[in-house]
N, C-alpha and C positions, 0 to 999 in steps of 0.2 A: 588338384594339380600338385600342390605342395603340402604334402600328408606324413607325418609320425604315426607309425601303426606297432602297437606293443603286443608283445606276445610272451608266452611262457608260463601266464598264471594258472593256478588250480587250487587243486585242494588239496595240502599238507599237513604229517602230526606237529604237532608239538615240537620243537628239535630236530626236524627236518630241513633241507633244503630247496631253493627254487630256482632257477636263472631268467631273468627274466631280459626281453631284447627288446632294442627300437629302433626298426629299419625308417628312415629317411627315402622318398622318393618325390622327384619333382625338386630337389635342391642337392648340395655336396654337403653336407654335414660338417667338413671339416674349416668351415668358415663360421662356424655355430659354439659358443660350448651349451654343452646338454645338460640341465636338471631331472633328477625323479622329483614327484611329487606323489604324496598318496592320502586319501580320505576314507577314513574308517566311519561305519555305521554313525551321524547321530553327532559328527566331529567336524572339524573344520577343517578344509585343506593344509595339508604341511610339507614344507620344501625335506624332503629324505635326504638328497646327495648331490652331486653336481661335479660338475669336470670341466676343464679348461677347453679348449682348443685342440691346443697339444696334449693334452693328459696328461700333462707333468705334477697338475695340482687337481688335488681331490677333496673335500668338502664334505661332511655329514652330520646328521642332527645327533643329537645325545643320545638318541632315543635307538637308534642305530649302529652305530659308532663301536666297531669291534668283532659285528657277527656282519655287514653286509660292505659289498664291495662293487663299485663303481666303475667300468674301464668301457675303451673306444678301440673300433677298429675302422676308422678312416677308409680306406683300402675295402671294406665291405659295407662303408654305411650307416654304420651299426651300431649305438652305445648296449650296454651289458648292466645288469645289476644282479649279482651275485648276492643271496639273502640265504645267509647261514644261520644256526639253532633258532628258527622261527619260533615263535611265540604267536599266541592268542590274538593279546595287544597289535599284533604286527596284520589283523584280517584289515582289508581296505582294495580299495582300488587303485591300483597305482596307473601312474602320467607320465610319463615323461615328453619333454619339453625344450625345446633349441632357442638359445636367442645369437643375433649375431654379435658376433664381440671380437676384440683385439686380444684383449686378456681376462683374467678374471671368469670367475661364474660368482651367480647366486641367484636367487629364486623369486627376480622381479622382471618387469616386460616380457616376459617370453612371446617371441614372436610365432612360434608354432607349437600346437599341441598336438598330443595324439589323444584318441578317445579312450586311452585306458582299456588296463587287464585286472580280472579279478586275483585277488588271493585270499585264499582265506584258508587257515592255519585251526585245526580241531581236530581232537581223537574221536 
């Protein structure tokens, strides 16, 4: 009933790009802010990005921070993760994940998941 379904992953070079989306259905999103999370081969899950509410404030790991970008479209639903000059390192499953909130994100209780999109980044 109340489902985060991601989409957009594949298989990218090196240096490449990817967009990846997570429609909300069965809730309004915009009572949520939204985290990615992604687990590569063999590693432990890692909070990637996160956004408020209102998208006014954005959020990202070091590991990311400068090639991927995070934004909402209220209005459709919808959070985005824009993942520019991919990398190797960057192969994993990514999640993205709603909790409800006032203010703020970060990458604890999240009260909905989605079951993940693959990526995986190789020439």
């Amino acid at each position: 009933q109340l489902q985060l379904v991601e989409s957009g992953g594949g298989l990218v070079q090196p240096g490449g790009s990817l967009r990846l989306s997570c429609a909300a259905s069965g809730f309004t999103l915009d009572y949520y802010a939204i985290s990615w999370f992604r687990q590569a081969p063999g590693k432990e899950r890692e909070g990637v990005s996160c956004i408020t509410r209102s998208g006014r404030v954005t959020n990202y790991a070091n590991s990311v921070k400068g090639r991927f970008i995070i934004s909402r479209d209220n209005a459709k639903n919808t959070t985005y993760l824009q993942m520019n000059s991919l990398k190797p390192e960057d192969t994993a499953v990514y999640y993205c994940a709603a909790k409800e909130a006032t203010f703020g994100c970060d990458y604890n209780d999240m009260n909905y998941w989605g079951k993940g999109t693959l990526v995986t980044v190789s020439s």
